[in-house]
N, C-alpha and C positions, 0 to 999 in steps of 0.2 A: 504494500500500500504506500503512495506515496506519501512523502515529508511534507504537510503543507507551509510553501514557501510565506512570507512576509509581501505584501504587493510590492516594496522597491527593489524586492532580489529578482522581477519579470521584467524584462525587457529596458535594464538601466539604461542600454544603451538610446533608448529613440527618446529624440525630444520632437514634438508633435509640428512646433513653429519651423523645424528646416526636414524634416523626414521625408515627406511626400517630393519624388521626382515625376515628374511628365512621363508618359508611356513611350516609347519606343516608337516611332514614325515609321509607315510604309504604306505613302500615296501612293495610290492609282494615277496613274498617270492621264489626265483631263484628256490630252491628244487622242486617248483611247476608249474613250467612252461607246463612243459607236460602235467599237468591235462588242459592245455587251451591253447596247441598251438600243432599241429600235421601234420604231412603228409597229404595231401588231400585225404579225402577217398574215397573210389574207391566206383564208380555211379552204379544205375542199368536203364534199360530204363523207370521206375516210376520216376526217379530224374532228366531227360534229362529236359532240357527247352525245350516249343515251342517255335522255329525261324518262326516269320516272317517280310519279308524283301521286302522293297518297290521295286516297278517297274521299270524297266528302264527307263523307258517314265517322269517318275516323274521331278518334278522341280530340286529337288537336283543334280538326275543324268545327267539334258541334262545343267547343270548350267555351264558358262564357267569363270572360273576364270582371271581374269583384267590381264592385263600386269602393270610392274612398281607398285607393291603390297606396296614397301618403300620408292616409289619418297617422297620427301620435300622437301616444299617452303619454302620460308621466309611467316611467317603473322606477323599483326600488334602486337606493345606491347598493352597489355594492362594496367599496372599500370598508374596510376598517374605518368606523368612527372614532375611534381613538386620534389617526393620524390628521384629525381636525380639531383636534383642542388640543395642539400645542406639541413642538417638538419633546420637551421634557415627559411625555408620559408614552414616551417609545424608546428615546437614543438618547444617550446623554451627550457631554463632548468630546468624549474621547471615543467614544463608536462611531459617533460622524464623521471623527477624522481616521481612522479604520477605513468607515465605508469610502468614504469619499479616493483614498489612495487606492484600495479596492478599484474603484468604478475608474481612474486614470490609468489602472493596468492594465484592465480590458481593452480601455481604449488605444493603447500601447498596443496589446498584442493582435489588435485589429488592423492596428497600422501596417505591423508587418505583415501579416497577412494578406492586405489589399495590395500592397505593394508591390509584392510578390507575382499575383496576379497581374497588376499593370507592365513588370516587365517582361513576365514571361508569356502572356496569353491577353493582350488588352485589344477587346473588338472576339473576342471566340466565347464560348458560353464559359465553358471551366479552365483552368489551369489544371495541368499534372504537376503536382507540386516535389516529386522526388527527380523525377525527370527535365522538369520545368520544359513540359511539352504540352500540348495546347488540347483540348476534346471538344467535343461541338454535341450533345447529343440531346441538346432542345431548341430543335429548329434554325441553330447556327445565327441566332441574332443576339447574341452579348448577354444570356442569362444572367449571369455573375453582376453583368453595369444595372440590367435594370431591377434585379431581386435587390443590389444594395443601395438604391437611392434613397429609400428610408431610414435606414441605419445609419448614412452620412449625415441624414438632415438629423436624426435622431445624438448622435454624439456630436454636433457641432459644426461638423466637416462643410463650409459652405462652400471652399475652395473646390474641394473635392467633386463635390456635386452638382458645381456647374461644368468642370471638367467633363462631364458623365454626359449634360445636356445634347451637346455636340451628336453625340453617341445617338443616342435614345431620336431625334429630329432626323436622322438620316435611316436608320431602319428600313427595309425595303422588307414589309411583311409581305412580297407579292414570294419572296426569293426563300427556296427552303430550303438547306444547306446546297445551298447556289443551284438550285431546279425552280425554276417560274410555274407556278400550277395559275399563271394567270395569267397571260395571253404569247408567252411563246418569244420567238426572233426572228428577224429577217436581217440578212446582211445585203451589206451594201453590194451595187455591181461591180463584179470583177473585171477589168478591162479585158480584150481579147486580142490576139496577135493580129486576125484578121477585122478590115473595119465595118466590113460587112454584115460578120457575124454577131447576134445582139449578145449585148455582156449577158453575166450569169450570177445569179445571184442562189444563196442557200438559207435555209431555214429550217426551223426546230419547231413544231407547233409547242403547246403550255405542256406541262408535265402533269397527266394523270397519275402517277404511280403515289404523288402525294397525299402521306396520309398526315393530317395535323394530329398530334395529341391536345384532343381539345382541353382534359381537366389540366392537366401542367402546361400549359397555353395560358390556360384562364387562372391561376393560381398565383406562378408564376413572373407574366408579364403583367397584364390586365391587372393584378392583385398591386405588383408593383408599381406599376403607371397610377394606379386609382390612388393608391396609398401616397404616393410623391407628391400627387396633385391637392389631397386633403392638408398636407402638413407642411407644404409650400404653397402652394395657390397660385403655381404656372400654366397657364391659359395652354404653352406650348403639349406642356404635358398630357393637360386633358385631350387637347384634339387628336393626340397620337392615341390617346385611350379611345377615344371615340370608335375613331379608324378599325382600331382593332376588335371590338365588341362587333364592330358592322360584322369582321370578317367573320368570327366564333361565331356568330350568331348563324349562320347557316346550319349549323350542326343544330338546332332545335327544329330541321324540316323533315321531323320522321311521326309517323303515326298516332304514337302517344305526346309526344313533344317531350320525351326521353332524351334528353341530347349523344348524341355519337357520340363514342367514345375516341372513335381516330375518324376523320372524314378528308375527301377530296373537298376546298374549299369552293374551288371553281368550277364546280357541277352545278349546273343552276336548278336541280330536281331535289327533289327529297331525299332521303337518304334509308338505308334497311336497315335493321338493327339486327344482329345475333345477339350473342353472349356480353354485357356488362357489367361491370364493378359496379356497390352501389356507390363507392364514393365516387365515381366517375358519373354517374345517374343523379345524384343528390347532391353535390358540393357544388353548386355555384351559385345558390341565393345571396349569399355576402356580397359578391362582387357586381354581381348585376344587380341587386333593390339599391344598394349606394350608388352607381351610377345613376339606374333609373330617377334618383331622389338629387342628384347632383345637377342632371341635366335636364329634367322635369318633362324626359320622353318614358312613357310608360311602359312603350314595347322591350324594354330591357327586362322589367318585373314581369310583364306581361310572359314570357321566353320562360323563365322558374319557376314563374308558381304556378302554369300548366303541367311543370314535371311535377312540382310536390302534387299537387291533385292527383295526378294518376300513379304515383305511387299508393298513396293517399287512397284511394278509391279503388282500385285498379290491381295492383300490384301486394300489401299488406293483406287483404283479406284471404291472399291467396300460401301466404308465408306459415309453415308447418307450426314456427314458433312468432307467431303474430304480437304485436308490431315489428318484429327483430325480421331483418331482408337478409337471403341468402349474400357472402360474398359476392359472387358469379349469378345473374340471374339473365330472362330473355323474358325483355318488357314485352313483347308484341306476340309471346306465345301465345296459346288456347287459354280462355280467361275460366275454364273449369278446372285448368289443371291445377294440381297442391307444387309451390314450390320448396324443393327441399336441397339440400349441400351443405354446406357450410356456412356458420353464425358466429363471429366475432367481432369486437371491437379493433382490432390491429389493421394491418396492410388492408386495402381496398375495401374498408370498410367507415374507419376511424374518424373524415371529415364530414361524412353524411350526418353522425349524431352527434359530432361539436356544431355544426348548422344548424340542428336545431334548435340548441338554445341561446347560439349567436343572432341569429332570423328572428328569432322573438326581442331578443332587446335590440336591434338595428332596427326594426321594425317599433319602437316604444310601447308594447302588448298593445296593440291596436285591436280592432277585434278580427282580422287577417293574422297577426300575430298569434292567435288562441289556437290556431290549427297547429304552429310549430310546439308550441308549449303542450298540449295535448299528446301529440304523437313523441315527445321527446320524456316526459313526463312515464308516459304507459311505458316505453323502451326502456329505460332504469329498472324500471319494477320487473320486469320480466327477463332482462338483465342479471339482479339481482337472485334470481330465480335458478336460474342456467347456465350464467357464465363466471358468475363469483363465487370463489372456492376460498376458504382459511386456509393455509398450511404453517401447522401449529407442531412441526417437528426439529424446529434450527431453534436452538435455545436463546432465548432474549431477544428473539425478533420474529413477532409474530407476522405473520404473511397474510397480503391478501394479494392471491393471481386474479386475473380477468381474463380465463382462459378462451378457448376454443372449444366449437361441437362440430365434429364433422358427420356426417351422418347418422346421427343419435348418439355418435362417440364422444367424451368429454375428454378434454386434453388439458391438465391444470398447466398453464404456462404464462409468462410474463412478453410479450412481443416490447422491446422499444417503442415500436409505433404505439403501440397502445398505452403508453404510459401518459398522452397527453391527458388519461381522461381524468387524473386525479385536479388538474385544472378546470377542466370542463365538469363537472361534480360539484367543485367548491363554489364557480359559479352558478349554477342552477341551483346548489343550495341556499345563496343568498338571494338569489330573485326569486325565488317561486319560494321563499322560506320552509325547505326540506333539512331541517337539521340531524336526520338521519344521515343525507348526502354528506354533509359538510365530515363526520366522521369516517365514512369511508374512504372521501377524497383525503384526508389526514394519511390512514392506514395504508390506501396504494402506493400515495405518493413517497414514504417513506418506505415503502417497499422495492417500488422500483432505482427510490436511492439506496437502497440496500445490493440491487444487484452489481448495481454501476461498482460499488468498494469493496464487494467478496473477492475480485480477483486481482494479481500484484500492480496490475497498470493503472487502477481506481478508471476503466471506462468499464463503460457499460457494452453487452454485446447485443447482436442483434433480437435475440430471442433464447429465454432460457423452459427448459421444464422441469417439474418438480415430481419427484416419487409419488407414489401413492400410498400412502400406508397401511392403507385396507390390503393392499395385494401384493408391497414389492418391501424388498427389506429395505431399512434407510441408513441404518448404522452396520459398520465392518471393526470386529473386533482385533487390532494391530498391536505389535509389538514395539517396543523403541524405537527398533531402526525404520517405523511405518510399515514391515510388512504382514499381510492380512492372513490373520493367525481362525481358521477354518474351524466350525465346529468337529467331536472326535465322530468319527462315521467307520464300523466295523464293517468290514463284507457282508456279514448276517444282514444287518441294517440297511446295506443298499438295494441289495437284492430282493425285501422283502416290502421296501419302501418305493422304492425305485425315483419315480420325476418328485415325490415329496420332499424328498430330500433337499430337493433345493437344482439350479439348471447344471447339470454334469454334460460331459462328453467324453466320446473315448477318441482317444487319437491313434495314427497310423500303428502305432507300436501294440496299441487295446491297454494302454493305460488311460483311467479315468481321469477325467481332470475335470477342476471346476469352470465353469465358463467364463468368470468373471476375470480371473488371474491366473490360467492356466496351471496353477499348482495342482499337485495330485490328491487325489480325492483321499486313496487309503495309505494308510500308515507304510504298508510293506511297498511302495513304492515312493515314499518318502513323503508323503501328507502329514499332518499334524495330529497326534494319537496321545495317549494316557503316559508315554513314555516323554511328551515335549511338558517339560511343565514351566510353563513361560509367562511372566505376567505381561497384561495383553492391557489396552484401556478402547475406549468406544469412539469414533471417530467416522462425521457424517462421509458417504458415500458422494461421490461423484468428482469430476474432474475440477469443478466448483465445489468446494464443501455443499450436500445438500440439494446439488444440483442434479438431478437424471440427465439431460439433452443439455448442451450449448448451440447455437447457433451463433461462432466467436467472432464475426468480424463485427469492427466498428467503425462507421462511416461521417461521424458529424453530425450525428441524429440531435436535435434539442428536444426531444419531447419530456423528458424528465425535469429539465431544467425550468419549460415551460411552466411546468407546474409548480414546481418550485416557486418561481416569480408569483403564480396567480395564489399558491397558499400565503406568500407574507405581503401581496396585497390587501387581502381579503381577510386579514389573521392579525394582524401586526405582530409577529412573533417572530423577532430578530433569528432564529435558529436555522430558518429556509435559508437566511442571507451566509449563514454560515456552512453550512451543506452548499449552498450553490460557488460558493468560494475553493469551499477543498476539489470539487468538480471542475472548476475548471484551472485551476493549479496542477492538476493529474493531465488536461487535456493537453495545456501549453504544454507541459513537461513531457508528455508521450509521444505527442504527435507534431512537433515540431521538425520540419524541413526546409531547406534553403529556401524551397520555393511558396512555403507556405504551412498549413498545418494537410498533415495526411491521415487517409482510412489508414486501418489498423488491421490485418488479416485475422490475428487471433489474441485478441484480449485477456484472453488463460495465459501466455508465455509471457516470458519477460525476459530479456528488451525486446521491444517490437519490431515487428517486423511491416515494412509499409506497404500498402495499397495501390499509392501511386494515383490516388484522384481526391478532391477537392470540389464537394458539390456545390453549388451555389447557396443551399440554404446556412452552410457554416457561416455567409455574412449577412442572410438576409433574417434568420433564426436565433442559431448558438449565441453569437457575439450579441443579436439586440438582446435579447434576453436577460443573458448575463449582463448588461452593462443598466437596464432595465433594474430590473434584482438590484444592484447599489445607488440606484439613484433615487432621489426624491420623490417619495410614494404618492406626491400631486403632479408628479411630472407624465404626461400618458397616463391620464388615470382611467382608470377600467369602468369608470363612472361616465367617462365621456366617446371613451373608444371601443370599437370590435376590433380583435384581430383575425384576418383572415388565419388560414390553413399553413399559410408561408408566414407569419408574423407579420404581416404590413396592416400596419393600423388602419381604420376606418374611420370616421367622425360618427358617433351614433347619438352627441349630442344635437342636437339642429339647430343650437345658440350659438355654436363655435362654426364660427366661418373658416372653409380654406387659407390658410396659407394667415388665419389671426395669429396662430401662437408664436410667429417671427420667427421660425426655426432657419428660414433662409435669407442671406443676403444675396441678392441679384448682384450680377456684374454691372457695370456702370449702363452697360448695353447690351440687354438681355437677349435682342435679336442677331445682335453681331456673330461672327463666323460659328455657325450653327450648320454649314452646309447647304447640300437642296435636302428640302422634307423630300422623305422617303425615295432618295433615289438609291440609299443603298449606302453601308458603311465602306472602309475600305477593305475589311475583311472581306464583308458579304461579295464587293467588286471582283476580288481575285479569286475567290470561290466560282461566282458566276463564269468570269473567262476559262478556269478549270475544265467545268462542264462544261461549256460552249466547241471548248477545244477538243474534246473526247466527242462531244455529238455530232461535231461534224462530220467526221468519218462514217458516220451510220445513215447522214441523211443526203439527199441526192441532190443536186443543184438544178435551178431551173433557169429557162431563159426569162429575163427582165423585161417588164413590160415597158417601163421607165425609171428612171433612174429614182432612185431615193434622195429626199431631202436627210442632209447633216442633221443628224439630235445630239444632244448635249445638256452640259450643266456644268454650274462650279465645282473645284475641288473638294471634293470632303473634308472637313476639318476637323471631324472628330472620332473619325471609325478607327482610328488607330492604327496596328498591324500586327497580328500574330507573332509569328517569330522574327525576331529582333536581326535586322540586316537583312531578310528572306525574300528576293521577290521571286516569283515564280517567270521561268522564263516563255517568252511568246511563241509560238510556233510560224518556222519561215511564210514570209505572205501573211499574215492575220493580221489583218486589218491596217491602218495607216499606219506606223512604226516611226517616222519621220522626227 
């Protein structure tokens, strides 16, 4: 377990006022634009898409949208009232100034981190932070810039985050790691030796094979653009959020208005649905009713709360363990069929029922609001029912898992992902005053920090399970040197017992052995008998004390920590700030790499051994969290914010105007080198020419009808460039070179 350091022994070295350097430049060269930007070229009926387009009869179309779409109530506060009458009856002076060096280490070791990323991968989604090589595997348009523009406004960073703007104004969400799913290229004419013969030109129609991940699309970017916009109040920002919803918004043109899970955007027809997550099916209320309420167009709420109703109506009646939705479900099967699979809270499940009672207070319990509090409300209880198990066998820490049922099977296990809910708990206990809740959420959340420090790296792994001890042994009786000294078992006894005995095997030789640690069963082949008489003491089973299953890698998950922040907002109870301090004292200390902080393969060994990726929630997540957790419990108070799924705050107060709480200072001139809107960062540029350059060879050239007019635009000034010095070179003849 780690030493927990002191905050000035993290990162003495950076001081904040000269740390941050500029990213690495690698323009596209303007002269070249044409070789990768064009008129749309003109279709033939091989390149039409097929349209098909749902029934009238269908859900979507006979759906009747609510009346009062932005009524708000007043709800309950939820922080701690204590933290309103007075610093002295929380933190004295010498803990503020604790926390407060606390809350500048974070910001330190965010620094490096960002850093990191800006040299070695600024304009690509992720950094490889061991390698300091670059990944793209959300959609290739800068996840990392635009998951962190809230956490820059949030620690102060204005520098930083206008830096970012650049970025974020050139976007070309037509380009999906450099394939156009929205109208394709034509190249200029190629001159010809003879003058007779007419030039020749080539072209790519749009890219159907694209498929968008709409929920990490909409989580995401949409989560991060909405959130930027609430907490700075740049008009820029929102019109890019705008943009983007148009485009997501496609994926609600399916039968139930279920939205796709991955869709071609540029199909102008409806879309079919097979097999969906629910959190892919239910996690987008947050970010589309705060738009909807931001830009006072309905049809954003109008897009959700057709999916909640047909959940709602449609889908729960049909769930074995009703209101709880399978993981994997098919919204548009036979509406007589029972759906049955799998029920948890964890992976593809976990943001549909934090929605719930996020949508209720976004929403101010309006009476549109009572439909999420109802369904979120009955889910606990039957929750409670089915998926919450004690495990009451680790001495001085009692456990509460939120396991899994897979096919009426119960699995007691802890998933990371699902550790967000002892936050989500604490909250719906104080709104809907379930004081039952608020106990459990205590219990989990202390549980799931309980996994994080069982093993010597203090993180946490992905997923753990727990014995059973109705069925399986939990303790192994061991010797000094730790080895596991076997009850005495005679031949009479085995033979006559046989699989009671406990799991045996015979091996190659026909000696028995135990299965657990290959030792020998009976004495005469060197087992442990009446002749070893060895003092032995009790020591929990598993690779983790206690633990059945590991699932050991660790990736930058914050959901532990998340909760952490929501119990000593809601709690005032200095102890989470301290838990959440040793947590990430282990993290910095683990998973620190030149280029960043890195996954962790197996959080049982020690020293670590690295992953080699850096997902973008570590700065849009971990870092806010943690630097949240030591800051001033009115600063983002949960009285006035939702956070989505990714941590980007929302305004859920409607008194607090975008961009009131000053979080940003604007450059003198906000419009200045910002680039062109959405033609495309400098990344996305050399991406695009990439592809361009590969398609050509597959697609035939045709003669020119007439010659193309020159397109263009200014330099990009803010996409940055991948790898530092790296331009990818042109292929002989492409395009004007000059």
């Amino acid at each position: 377990m780690s030493l927990v350091a002191s905050p000035s022994e993290l990162f003495p070295e950076i001081s904040l006022q000269d740390y941050f350097k500029p990213p690495p430049e690698d323009p596209f060269p303007e002269n070249l634009l044409r070789t990768i930007i064009s008129p749309p070229p003109k279709t033939n009926n091989k390149n039409k898409d097929y349209v098909w387009e749902a029934g009238p009869k269908t859900f979507r179309h006979q759906w009747v949208p609510p009346d009062n779409w932005d009524e708000q109530k007043e709800v309950r506060k939820i922080q701690w009232e204590g933290f309103a009458r007075g610093r002295e009856g929380w933190e004295n002076e010498a803990e503020r100034k604790v926390r407060e060096e606390r809350k500048e280490a974070v910001r330190r070791g965010f620094a490096y981190g960002w850093q990191g990323y800006k040299d070695f991968a600024w304009g690509h989604d992720e950094v490889k932070p061991v390698s300091e090589d670059v990944a793209d595997p959300f959609n290739g348009w800068g996840a990392s810039i635009v998951d962190t523009l809230g956490t820059l406004l949030v620690m102060g960073l204005s520098d930083e985050f206008n830096l970012c703007r650049a970025h974020v104004n050139q976007i070309n969400f037509h380009w999906f790691e450099g394939r156009d799913w929205s109208q394709g290229y034509s190249s200029e004419p190629s001159p010809t030796d003879d003058d007779e013969t007419p030039a020749e030109i080539w072209s790519m129609p749009r890219d159907r094979t694209v498929l968008l991940p709409v929920f990490e699309t909409s989580i995401r970017y949409l989560g991060g653009l909405l959130s930027a916009y609430d907490l700075s109040g740049d008009k820029m920002i929102l019109d890019r959020c705008v943009e983007l919803a148009d485009i997501i918004g496609s994926a609600f043109n399916t039968e139930s208005g279920i939205p796709a899970g991955r869709m071609d955007p540029g199909n102008p027809g409806d879309h079919r649905l097979g097999s969906i997550s629910i959190a892919e099916a239910g996690s987008m209320t947050v970010e589309f009713m705060r738009l909807a309420l931001v830009t006072g167009n309905r049809t954003y709420f109008d897009w959700v709360q057709c999916a909640t109703d047909y959940l709602d109506q449609r889908v729960i009646p049909r769930s074995v363990i009703p209101p709880l939705i399978p993981l994997m479900f098919q919204p548009d099967s036979g509406l007589g069929a029972k759906m049955d699979g799998a029920f948890a809270w964890g992976g593809m499940a976990d943001s549909y029922y934090e929605y719930l009672i996020k949508t209720y207070k976004l929403l101010g319990g309006s009476e549109i609001a009572q439909q999420y509090k109802r369904i979120y409300e009955e889910s606990v209880i039957v929750s409670k029912k089915n998926l919450f198990t004690d495990i009451d066998y680790i001495p001085d820490h009692p456990i509460l898992a939120i396991g899994k049922i897979e096919h009426g099977r119960f699995k007691p296990e802890i998933e990371h992902l699902t550790c967000f809910a002892g936050g989500m708990l604490a909250m719906g206990a104080k709104l809907l005053q379930r004081q039952e809740d608020m106990e459990d959420a205590e219990k989990f959340t202390n549980s799931c920090y309980w996994v994080s420090q069982v093993g010597p790296l203090g993180l946490q792994p992905e997923h753990v399970e727990f014995y059973n001890p109705d069925h399986e042994e939990v303790w192994d009786n061991v010797d000094e040197t730790g080895r596991i000294i076997h009850p005495y078992v005679d031949e009479a006894e085995l033979k006559a017992k046989g699989a009671d005995v406990g799991r045996t095997y015979k091996d190659k030789s026909g000696v028995i052995r135990w299965s657990s640690d290959k030792q020998p069963v009976l004495e005469a082949d060197g087992g442990t008998g009446p002749n070893h008489n060895v003092k032995t003491v009790k020591k929990l089973r598993g690779k983790l004390p206690g633990i059945k299953g590991v699932g050991p890698r660790y990736i930058n998950r914050p959901e532990t920590v998340e909760s952490l922040f929501y119990m000593f907002r809601l709690t005032g109870d200095r102890k989470w700030q301290d838990k959440g301090w040793k947590m990430f004292v282990s993290w910095m200390t683990a998973s620190k790499v030149s280029g960043g902080f890195s996954s962790v393969t197996d959080v049982t060994k020690s020293p670590p051994k690295y992953g080699d990726n850096m997902e973008s929630f570590a700065f849009a997540e971990l870092f806010k969290y943690h630097y949240l957790l030591q800051s001033e419990p009115d600063f983002i108070s949960l009285d006035d914010y939702v956070f989505n799924t990714e941590a980007h705050p929302l305004i859920a107060n409607r008194d607090i105007l975008p961009g009131s709480q000053r979080l940003w200072r604007p450059p003198t001139d906000p419009d200045a080198d910002l680039g062109v809107r959405g033609q495309g960062t400098d990344v996305q540029k050399w991406k695009r020419q990439s592809v361009l350059w590969k398609g050509r060879e597959t697609h035939k050239q045709v003669k020119a009808e007439k010659p193309e007019q020159h397109q263009g635009g200014g330099k990009g000034m803010g996409g940055g460039g991948g790898r530092p010095g790296y331009i990818p070179p042109l292929p002989p003849g492409f395009g004007n070179q000059e």
